[in-house]
C-alpha positions as CSV (number, residue, x, y, z in Angstrom):
1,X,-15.1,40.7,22.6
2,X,-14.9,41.3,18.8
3,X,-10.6,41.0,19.2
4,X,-11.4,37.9,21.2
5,X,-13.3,36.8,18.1
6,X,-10.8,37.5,15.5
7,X,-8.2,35.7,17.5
8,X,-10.4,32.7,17.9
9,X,-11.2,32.9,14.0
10,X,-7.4,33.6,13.5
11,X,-6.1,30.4,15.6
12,X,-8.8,28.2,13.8
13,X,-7.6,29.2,10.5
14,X,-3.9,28.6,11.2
15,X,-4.8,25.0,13.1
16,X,-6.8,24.0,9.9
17,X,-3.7,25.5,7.2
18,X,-1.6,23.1,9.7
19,X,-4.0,19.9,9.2
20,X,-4.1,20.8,5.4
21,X,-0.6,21.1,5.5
22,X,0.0,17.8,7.5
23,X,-2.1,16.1,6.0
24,X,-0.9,16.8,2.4
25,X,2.3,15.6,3.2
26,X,1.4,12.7,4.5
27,X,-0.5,11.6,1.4
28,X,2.7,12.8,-0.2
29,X,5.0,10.9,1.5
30,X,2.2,7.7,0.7
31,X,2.2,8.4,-3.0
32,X,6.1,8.5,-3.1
33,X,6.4,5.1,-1.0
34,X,3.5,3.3,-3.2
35,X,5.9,5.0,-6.8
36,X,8.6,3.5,-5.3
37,X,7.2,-0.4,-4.4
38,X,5.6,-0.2,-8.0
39,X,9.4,0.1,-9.5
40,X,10.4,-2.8,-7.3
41,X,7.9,-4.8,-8.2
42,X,8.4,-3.6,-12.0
43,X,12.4,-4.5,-11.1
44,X,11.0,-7.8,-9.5
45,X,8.9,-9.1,-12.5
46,X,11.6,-8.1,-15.0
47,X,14.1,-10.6,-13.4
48,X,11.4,-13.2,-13.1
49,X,11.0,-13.1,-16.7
50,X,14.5,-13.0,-17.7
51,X,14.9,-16.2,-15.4
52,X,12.1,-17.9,-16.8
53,X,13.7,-17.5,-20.3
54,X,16.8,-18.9,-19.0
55,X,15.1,-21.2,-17.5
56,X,13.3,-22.1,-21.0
57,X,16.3,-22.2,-22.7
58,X,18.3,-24.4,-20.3
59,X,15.2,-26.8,-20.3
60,X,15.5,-26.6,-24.1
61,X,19.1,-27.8,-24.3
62,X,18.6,-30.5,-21.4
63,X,16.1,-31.8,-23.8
64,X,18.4,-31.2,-26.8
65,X,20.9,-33.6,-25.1
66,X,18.7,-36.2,-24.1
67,X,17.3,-36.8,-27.4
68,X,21.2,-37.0,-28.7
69,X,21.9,-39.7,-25.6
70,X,19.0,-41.8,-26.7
71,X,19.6,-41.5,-30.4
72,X,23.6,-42.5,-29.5
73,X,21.9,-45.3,-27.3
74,X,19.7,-46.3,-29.5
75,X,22.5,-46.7,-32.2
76,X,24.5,-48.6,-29.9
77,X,21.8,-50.9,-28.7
78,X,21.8,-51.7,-32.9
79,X,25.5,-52.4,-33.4
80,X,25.8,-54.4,-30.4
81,X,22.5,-56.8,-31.7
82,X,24.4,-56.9,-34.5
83,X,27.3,-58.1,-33.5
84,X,25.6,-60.9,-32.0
């Protein structure tokens, strides 16, 4: 009874190292994944903000431009009144 015992005792122990085991691996394997969607989302919000400054710049010249149309308009709409 007392082998029967320390076989019991022995198979428990090796079934729990296996569950430790597992289940470390697993919450390996979980931290890995979550590392690697936190550099994607790192990767992600760099390129948002570089095309938000493009963005801000090309708004910047639009506007640029459009204040140099209306000032040219403006300057024609003065010669041609007087002209007339």
């Amino acid at each position: 009874m007392n082998a029967n015992l320390v076989g019991a005792v022995g198979a428990g122990g090796f079934f729990l190292l296996l569950i430790v085991i597992v289940w470390q691996t697993a919450a390996t394997w979980r931290a890995r994944a979550l590392a690697a969607r936190d550099a994607q989302y790192r990767q992600l919000a760099d390129k948002y903000a570089t095309l938000l400054e493009d963005n801000t710049e090309l708004h910047r010249r639009t506007l640029d431009e459009l204040t140099q149309t209306r000032v040219s308009l403006t300057s024609m709409e003065k010669m041609m009144r007087e002209i007339e």
